[in-house]
N, C-alpha and C positions, 0 to 999 in steps of 0.2 A: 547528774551533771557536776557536781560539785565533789564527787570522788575522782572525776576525770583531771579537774580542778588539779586538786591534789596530788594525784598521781603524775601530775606535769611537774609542777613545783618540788618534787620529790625527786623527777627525774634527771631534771637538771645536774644537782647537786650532787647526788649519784653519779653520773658519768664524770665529773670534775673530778670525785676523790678517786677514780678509777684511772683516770691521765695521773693523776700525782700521784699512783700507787706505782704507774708504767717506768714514771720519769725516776721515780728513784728504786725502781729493779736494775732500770737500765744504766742508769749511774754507777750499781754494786757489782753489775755483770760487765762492766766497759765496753757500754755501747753510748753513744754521745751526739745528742741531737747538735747538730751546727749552729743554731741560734744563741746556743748558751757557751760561755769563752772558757766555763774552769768545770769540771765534774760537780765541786762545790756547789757553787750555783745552781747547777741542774738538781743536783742534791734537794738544797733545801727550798726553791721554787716549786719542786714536787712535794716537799713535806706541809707547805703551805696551801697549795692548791688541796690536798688532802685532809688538812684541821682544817681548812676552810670549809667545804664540803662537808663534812664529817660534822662539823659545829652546826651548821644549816641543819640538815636533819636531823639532828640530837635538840636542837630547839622548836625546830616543826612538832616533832613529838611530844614535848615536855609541856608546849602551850598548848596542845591541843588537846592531852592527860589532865591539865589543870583545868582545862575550859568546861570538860566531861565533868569531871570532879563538882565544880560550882552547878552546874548543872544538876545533878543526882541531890543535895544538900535540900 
C-alpha cells in the first residue's frame, strides 16, 4: 500500500514537469497557448512548472535515500 502511496505522490510531479517540458517546446516551435499574452511568459511558466516538478522528485528521492541510510546505521 505504501509504494502505491508513493507512486501517486511521484506521479503528480511527473506529469507537471512533462506540461512544462510541452509549454516551452511549444514556445521554441511557435505554437502559443492563448492564456499566456507574450512567448516569454509561456516560456518561463513552463521552465518553472518544470524545476518545480523536477525539484519534488529530486527531493522525494534524496529523503527517502537519507531515511534508508539512518536506517541500515
Amino acid at each position: 500500500m505504501a509504494r502505491i502511496i508513493a507512486f501517486m505522490l511521484l506521479l503528480i510531479p511527473g506529469v507537471l514537469s512533462a506540461i512544462g517540458i510541452k509549454l516551452m517546446r511549444d514556445t521554441l516551435f511557435d505554437e502559443y497557448v492563448k492564456i499566456f499574452i507574450n512567448p516569454t511568459i509561456q516560456f518561463i511558466i513552463g521552465f518553472i512548472i518544470f524545476v518545480g516538478g523536477l525539484a519534488f522528485i529530486g527531493g522525494f528521492i534524496f529523503h527517502r535515500d537519507k531515511k534508508q541510510q539512518q536506517k541500515h546505521k
